[in-house]
C-alpha positions as CSV (number, residue, x, y, z in Angstrom):
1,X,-182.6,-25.9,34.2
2,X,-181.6,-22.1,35.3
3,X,-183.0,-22.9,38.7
4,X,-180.8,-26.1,38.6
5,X,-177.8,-24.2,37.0
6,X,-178.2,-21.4,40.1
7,X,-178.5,-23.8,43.0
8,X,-175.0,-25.2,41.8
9,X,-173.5,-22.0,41.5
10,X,-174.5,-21.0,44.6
11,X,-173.2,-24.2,46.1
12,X,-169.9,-24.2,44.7
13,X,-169.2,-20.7,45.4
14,X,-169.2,-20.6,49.0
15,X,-167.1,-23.4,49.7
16,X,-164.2,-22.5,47.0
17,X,-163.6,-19.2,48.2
18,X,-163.1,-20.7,51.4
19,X,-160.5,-23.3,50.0
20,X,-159.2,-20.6,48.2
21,X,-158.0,-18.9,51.3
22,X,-157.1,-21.4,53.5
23,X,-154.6,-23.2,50.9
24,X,-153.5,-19.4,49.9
25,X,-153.2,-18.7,53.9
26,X,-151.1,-22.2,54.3
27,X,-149.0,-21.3,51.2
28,X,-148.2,-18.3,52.5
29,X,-147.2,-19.7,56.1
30,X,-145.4,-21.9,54.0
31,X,-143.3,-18.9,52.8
32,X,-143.0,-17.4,56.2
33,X,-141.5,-20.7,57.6
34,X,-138.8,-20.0,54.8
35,X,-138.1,-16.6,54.5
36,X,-138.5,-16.3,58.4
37,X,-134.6,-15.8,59.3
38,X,-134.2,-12.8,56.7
39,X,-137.3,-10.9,58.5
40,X,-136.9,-11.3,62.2
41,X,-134.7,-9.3,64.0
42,X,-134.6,-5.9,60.9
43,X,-137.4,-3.8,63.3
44,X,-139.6,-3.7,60.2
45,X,-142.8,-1.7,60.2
46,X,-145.9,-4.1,59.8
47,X,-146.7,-1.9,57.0
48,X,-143.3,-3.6,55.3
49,X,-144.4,-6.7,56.4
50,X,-147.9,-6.7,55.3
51,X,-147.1,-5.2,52.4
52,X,-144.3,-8.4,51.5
53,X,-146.9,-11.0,52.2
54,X,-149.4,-8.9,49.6
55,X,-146.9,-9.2,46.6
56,X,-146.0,-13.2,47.8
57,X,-150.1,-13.6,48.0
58,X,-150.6,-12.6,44.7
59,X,-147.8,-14.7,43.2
60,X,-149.5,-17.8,44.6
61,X,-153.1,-17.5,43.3
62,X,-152.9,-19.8,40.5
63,X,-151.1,-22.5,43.2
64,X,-154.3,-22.0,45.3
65,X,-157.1,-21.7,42.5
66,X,-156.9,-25.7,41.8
67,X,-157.5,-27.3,44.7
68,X,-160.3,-24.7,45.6
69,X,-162.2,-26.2,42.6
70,X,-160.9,-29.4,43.7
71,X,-162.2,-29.5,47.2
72,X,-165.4,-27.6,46.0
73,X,-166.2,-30.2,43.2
74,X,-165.8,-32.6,45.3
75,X,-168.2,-31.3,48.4
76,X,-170.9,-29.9,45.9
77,X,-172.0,-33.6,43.6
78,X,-171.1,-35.2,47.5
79,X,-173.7,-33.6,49.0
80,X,-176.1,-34.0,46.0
81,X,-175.7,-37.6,46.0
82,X,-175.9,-38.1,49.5
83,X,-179.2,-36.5,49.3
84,X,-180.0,-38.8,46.3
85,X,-181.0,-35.2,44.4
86,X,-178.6,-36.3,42.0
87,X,-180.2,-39.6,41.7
88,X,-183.5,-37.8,41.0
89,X,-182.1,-35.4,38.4
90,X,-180.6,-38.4,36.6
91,X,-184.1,-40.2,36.8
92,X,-186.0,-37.0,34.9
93,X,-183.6,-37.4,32.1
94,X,-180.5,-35.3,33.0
95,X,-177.1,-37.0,32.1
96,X,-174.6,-35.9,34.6
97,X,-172.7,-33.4,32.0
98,X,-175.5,-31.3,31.8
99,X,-175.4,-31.5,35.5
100,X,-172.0,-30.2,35.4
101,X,-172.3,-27.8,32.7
102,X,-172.2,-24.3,35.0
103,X,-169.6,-25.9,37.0
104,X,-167.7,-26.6,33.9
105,X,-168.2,-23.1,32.7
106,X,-167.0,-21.5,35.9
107,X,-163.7,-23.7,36.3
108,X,-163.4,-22.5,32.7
109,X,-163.6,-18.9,33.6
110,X,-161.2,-19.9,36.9
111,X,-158.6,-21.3,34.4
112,X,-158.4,-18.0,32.4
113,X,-158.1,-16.0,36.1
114,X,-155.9,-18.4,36.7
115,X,-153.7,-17.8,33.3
116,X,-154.0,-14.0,33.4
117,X,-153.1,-13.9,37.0
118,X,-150.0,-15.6,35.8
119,X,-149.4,-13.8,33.1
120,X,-149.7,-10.2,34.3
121,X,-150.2,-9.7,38.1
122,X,-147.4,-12.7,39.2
123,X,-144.5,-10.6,36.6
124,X,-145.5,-7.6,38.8
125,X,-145.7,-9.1,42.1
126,X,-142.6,-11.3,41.7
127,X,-140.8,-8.3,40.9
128,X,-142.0,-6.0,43.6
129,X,-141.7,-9.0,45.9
130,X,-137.6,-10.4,44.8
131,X,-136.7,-7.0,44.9
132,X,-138.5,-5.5,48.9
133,X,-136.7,-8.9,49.8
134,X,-133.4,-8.3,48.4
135,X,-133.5,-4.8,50.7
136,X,-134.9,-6.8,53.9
137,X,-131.8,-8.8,53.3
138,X,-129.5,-6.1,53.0
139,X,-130.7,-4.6,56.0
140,X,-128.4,-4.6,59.0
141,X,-130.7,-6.0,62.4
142,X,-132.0,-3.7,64.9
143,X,-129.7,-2.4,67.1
144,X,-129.8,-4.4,70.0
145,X,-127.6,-3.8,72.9
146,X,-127.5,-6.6,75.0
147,X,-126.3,-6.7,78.3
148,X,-123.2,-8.9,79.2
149,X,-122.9,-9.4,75.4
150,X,-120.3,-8.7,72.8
151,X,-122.5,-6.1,70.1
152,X,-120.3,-5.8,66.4
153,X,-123.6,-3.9,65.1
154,X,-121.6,-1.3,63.6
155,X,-118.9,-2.9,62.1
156,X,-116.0,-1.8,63.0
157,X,-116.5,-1.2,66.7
158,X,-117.7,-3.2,69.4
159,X,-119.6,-2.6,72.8
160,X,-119.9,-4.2,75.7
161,X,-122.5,-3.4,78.6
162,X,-122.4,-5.1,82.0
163,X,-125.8,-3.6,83.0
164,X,-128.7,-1.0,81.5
165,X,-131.9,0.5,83.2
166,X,-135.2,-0.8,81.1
167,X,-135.6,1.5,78.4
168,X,-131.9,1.2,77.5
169,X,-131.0,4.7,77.9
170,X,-128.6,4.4,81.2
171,X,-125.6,2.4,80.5
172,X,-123.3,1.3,83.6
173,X,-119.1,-0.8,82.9
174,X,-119.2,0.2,79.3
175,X,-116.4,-1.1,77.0
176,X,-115.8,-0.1,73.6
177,X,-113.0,-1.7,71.1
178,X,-112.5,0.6,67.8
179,X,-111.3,-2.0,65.3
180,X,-111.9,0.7,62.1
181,X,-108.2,1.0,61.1
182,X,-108.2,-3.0,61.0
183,X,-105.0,-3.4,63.7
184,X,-106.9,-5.1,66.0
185,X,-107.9,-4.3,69.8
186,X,-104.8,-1.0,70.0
187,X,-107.9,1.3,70.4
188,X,-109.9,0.7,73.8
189,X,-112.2,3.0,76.0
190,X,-113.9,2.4,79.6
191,X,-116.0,4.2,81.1
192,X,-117.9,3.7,84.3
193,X,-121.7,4.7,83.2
194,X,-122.7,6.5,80.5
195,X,-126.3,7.6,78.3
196,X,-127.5,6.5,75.1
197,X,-130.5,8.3,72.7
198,X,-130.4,9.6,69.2
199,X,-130.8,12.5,67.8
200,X,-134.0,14.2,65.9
201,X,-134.7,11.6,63.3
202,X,-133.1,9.1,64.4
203,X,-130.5,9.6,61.7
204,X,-127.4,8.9,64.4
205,X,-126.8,7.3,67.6
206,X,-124.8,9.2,70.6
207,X,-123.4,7.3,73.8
208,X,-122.3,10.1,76.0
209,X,-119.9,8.2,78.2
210,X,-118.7,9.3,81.9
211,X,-115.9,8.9,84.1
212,X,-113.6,6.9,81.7
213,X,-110.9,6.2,80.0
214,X,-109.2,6.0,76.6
215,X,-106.2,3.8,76.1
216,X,-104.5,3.2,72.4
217,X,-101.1,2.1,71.2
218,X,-99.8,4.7,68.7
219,X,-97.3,2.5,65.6
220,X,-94.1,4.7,65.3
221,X,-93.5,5.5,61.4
222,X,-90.2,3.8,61.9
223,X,-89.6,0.5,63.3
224,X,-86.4,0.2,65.7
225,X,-85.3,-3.7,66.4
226,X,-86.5,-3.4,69.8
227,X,-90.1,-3.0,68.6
228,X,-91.3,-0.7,71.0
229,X,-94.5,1.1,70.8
230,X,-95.7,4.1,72.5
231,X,-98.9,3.8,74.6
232,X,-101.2,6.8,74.8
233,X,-103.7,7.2,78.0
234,X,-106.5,9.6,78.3
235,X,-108.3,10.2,81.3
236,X,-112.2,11.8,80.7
237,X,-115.1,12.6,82.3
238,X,-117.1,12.9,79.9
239,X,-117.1,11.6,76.4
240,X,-119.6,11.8,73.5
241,X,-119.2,9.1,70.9
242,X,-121.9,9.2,67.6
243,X,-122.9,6.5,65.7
244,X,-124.3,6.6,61.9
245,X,-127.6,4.7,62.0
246,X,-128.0,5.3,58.5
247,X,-127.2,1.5,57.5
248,X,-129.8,0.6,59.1
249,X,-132.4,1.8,57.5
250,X,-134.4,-0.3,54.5
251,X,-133.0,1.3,51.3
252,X,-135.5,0.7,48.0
253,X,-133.6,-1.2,45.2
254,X,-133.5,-0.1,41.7
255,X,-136.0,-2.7,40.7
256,X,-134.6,-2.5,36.7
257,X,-131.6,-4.6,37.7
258,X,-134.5,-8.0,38.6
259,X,-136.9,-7.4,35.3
260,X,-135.4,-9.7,33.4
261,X,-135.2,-12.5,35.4
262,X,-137.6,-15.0,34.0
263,X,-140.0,-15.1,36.9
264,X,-140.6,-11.4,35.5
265,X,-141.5,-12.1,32.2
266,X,-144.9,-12.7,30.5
267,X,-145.8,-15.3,27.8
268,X,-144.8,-12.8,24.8
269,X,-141.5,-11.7,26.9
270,X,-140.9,-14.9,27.5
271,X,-141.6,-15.9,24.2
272,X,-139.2,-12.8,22.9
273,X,-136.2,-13.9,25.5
274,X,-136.2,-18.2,24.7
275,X,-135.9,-16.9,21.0
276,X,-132.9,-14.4,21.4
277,X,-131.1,-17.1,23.8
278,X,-131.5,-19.5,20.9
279,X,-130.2,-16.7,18.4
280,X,-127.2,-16.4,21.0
281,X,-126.3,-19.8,21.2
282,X,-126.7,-20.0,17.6
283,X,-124.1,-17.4,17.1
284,X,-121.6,-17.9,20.1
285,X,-121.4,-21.5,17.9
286,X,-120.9,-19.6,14.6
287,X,-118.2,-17.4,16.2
288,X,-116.3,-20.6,17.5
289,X,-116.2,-22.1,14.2
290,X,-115.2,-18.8,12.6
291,X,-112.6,-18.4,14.9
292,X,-111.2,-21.8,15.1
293,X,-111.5,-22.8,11.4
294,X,-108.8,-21.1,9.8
295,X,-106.3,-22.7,11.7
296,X,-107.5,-26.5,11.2
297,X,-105.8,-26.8,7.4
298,X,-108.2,-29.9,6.9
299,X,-111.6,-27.6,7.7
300,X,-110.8,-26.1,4.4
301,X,-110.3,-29.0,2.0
302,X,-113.1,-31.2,0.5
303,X,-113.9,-34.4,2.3
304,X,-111.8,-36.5,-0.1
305,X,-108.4,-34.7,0.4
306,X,-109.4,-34.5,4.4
307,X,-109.6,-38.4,4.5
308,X,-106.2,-38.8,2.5
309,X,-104.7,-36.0,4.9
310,X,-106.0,-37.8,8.5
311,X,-104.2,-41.2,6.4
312,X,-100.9,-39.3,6.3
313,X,-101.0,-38.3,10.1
314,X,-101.1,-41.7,11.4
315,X,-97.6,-41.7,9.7
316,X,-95.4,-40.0,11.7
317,X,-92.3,-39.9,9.7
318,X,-94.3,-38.1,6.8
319,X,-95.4,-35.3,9.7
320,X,-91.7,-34.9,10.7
321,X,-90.0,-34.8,7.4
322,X,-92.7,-32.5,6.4
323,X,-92.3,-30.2,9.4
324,X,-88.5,-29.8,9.7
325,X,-88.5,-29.2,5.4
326,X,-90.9,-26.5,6.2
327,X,-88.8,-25.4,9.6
328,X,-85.4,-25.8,7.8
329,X,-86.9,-22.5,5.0
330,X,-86.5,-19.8,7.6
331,X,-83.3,-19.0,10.1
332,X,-82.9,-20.1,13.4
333,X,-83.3,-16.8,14.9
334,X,-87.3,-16.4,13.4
335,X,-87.7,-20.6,14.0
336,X,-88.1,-20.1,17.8
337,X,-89.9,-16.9,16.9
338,X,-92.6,-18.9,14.5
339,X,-93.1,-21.5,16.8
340,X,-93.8,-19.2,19.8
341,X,-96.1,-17.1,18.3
342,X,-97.8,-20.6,16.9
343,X,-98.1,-21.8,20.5
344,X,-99.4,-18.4,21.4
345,X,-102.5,-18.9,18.5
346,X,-103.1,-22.6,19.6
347,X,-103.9,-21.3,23.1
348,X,-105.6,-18.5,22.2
349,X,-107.6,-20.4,20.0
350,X,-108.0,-23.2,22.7
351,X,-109.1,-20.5,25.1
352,X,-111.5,-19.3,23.2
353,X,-113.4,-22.5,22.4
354,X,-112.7,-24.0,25.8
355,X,-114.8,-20.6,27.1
356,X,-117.5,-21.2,24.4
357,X,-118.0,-24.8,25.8
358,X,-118.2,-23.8,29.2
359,X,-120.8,-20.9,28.1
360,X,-122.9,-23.2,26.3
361,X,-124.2,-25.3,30.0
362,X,-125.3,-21.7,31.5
363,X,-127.2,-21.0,28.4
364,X,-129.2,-24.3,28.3
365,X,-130.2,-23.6,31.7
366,X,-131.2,-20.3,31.0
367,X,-133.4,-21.4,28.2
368,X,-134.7,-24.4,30.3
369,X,-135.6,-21.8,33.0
370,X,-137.2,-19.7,30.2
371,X,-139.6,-22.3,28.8
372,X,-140.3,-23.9,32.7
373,X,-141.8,-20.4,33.7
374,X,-143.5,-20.2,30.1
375,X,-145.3,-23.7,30.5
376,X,-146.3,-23.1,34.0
377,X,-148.5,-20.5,33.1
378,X,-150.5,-22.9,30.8
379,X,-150.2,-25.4,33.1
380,X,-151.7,-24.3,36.2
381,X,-154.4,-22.7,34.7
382,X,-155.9,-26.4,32.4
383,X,-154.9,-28.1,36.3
384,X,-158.0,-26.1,37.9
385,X,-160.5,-28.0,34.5
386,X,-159.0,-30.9,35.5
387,X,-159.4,-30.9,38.8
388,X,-162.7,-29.9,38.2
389,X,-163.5,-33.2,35.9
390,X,-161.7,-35.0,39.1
391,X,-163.3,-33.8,42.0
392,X,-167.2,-33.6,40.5
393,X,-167.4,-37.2,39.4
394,X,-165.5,-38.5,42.9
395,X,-168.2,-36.8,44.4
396,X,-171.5,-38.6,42.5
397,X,-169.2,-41.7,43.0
398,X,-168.6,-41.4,47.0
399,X,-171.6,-40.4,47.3
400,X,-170.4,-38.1,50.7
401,X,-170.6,-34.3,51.4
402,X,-169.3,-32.3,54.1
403,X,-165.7,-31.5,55.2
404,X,-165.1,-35.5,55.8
405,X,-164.2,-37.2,53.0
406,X,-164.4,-34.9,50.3
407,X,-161.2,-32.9,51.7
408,X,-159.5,-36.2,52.5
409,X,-159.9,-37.8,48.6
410,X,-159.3,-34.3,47.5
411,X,-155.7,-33.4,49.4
412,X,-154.6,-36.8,48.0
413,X,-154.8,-35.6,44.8
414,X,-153.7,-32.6,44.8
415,X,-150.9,-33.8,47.0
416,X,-149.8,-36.0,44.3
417,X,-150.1,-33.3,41.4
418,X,-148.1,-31.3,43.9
419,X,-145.3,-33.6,44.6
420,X,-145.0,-35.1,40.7
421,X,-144.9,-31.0,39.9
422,X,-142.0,-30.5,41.8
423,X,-140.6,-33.5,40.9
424,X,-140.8,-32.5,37.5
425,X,-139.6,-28.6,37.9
426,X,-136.1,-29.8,39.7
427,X,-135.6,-32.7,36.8
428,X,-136.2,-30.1,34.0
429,X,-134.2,-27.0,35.6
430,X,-131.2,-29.8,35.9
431,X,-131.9,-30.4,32.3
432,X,-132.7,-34.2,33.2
433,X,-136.3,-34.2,31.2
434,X,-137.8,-31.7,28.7
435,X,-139.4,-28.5,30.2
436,X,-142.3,-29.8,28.7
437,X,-142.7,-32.9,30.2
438,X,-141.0,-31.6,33.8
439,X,-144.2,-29.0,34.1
440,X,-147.2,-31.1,31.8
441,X,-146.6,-34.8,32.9
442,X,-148.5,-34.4,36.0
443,X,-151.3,-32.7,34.1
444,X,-150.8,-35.6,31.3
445,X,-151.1,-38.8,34.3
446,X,-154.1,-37.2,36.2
447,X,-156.0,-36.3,32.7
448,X,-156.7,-39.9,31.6
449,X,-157.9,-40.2,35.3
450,X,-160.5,-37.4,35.2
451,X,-161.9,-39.4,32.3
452,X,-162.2,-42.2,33.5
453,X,-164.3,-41.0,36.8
454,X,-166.7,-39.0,34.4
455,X,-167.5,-42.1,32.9
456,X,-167.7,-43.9,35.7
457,X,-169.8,-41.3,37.6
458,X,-171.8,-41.3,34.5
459,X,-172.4,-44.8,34.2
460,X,-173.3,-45.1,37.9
461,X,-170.2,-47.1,38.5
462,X,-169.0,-47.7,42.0
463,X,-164.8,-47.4,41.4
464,X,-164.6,-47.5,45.1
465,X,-165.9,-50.8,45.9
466,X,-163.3,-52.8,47.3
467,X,-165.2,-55.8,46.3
468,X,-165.0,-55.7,43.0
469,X,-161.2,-55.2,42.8
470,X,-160.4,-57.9,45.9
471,X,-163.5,-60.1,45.2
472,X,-161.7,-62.5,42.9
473,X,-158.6,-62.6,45.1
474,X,-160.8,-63.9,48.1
475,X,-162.6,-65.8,45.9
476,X,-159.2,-67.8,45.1
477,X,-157.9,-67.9,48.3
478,X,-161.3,-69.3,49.6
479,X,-161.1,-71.7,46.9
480,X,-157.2,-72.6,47.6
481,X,-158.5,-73.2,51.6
482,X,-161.2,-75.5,50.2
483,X,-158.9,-77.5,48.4
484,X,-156.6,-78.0,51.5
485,X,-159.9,-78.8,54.1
């Protein structure tokens, strides 16, 4: 039984490492295809680069752990059927559990990779990975100087080129417009040809220009009501104008300012935040009621003399004579006073509840978001079992090894837990479902599913015979046809 335990091992090995980095390499493509517009164009160093795609990686291991079991379970009992060794273990007496035992063991051990993966490297590389993207985005592009083309690189001035040698460093009909004082094109120079390098370090830019000149309109401190402006002209031949390239370098962020997002946390910070959001609701509803109560006069009476109170309000002559006896007890200079400061209260008081109500969606997300990321954990990590209780059995049952059909039964299922995850994610962040049931109900529909192909694969069942599903239906409509011959 080692021998038998050994040869599966070694069989399933080779095969989910490969899975495992060809669905890690697509996922990652997958990130590149979305990300791609905030990288191109910054000059990054491939050390930047490589080292972005290391931290996403990482984040997506427990994504591409399951359908490397999958695809492996699947392949391995497919290629032991096929060569009818798995009929001949199950004829010396071995049930197909046992068979599956060291596979079993080892998705086990994947699930807890899986889980800790989650739990301690994704909080790392999530955080290392939001915040070297938040930079990248901040980033200004290269400095690109185009020819025939309008450049606002530097803000607040912008060059034209009509023509530059190859390695951009001889510049010929060069037009610059300084728009830093925010009046518009009254700052302008020309010049005929001109050089471009930067200094040691790179730290600034200098266009030494040649054989141009510099025209502005100069705003007299005093307006006269014909308007006029004086015009100043400058005639060079040779000018030197530096550049700061200092915004465009990538800058680190602080990274404390991301740690507490949610994708940050691990199961006992998670567990730690979902219970202080609850203590804040808790309290922001406290507060309200504190706030607001003294000024309802029925919050403060027992429930009988309430009902007798809300009786009286429906008559309004009772309110009126009630209010202009209790008006007509001061003057009429402090009447207009008393009721201005009581509109003053109402709104304040109406304020103050109407922000509490309009505090209390944000917090319900946050908390939804909270418990998403906590049940993910869990449930990616039980999905690479369950795959593993899907993929075996479908194998025995197919009877078919290879990269055929045990990759194309495999994708469809992990194409469905896919989509119904991410179904379920977007209904539970817009509070539609329970977290719990947004992240486990895939988990909970392919479960029963996995069970049911154990026992069939253990009972020798063929679940993919199309005649025992459409057999009775031809049967009737052959029978129907007889009836009408």
């Amino acid at each position: 039984m080692k021998k038998l335990d050994k040869l599966l091992i070694k069989s399933f090995l080779p095969p989910f490492v490969l899975w495992f980095i060809i669905s890690l390499f697509v996922l990652i493509m997958q990130f590149l295809w979305k990300y791609i517009d905030d990288i191109v164009g910054k000059g990054l160093e491939l050390s930047v680069i490589l080292e972005l795609l290391f931290y996403r990686s990482t984040a997506l291991i427990p994504m591409a752990l399951p359908i490397g079991v999958l695809i492996a379970a699947v392949m391995v009992m497919g290629n032991l059927a096929e060569r009818y060794e798995l009929a001949s273990i199950k004829s010396a007496g071995i049930p197909l559990l046992r068979v599956m035992r060291p596979l079993i063991v080892f998705g086990l051990l994947v699930s807890v990779l899986s889980y800790f993966s989650s739990d301690i490297l994704i909080p790392y590389s999530n955080l290392k990975f939001k915040s070297r993207l938040h930079d990248i985005r901040k980033q200004k592009p290269t400095f690109n100087l185009a020819e025939g083309a309008f450049n606002d690189d530097f803000g607040g001035t912008i060059i034209r080129v009509k023509e530059k040698n190859e390695d951009g460093s001889e510049l010929k009909d060069i037009i610059i417009y300084d728009h830093s004082d925010n009046q518009g094109n009254r700052k302008q120079i020309n010049a005929r040809k001109g050089e471009m390098f930067s200094t040691t370090g790179g730290g600034f830019l200098v266009m030494k220009l040649y054989e141009g000149h510099q025209y502005e309109e100069l705003k007299p401190a005093t307006r006269d009501k014909n308007d006029n402006y004086e015009h100043l002209h400058i005639k060079f031949k040779e000018w030197e104008k530096v550049f700061d390239m200092s915004e465009f370098d990538l800058n680190e962020t602080n990274e404390d300012r991301f740690k507490s997002h949610y994708s940050m946390l691990s199961t006992r910070q998670l567990i730690v935040a979902i219970d202080s959001l609850y203590r804040r609701k808790d309290k922001r509803n406290k507060d309200v009621y504190k706030s607001v109560q003294p000024y309802f006069y029925t919050l403060r009476r027992p429930d009988s003399i309430r009902q007798a109170i809300a009786e009286e309000i429906v008559q309004d002559s009772v309110v009126l004579s009630e209010e202009s006896a209790f008006l007509n007890l001061f003057s009429k200079e402090n009447r207009g006073k008393m009721i201005g400061a009581a509109l003053t209260r109402a709104r304040n008081v109406r304020n103050y509840a109407q922000n509490a109500v309009n505090d209390r969606p944000h917090l319900n997300k946050s908390i939804a978001n909270h418990k998403i990321e906590f049940h993910k954990k869990f449930a990616w990590a039980y999905a690479c079992i369950m795959f593993l209780f899907i993929g075996a059995p479908m194998g025995a049952i197919v009877r078919k090894g290879g990269f055929g059909w045990p990759i194309l039964i495999a994708i469809k299922f992990f194409v469905f837990f896919i989509m119904f995850s991410i179904m379920g994610e977007k209904s539970a962040k817009i509070m539609a479902i329970s977290p719990f049931w947004g992240i486990w109900l895939p988990s909970i529909i392919l479960t029963p599913v996995g069970f049911f192909l154990t026992w069939k694969a253990m009972n020798d069942s063929k679940v993919l015979n199309i005649d025992t599903y459409f057999g009775p239906i031809f049967k009737f409509f052959n029978w129907i046809a007889r009836l009408g011959g």
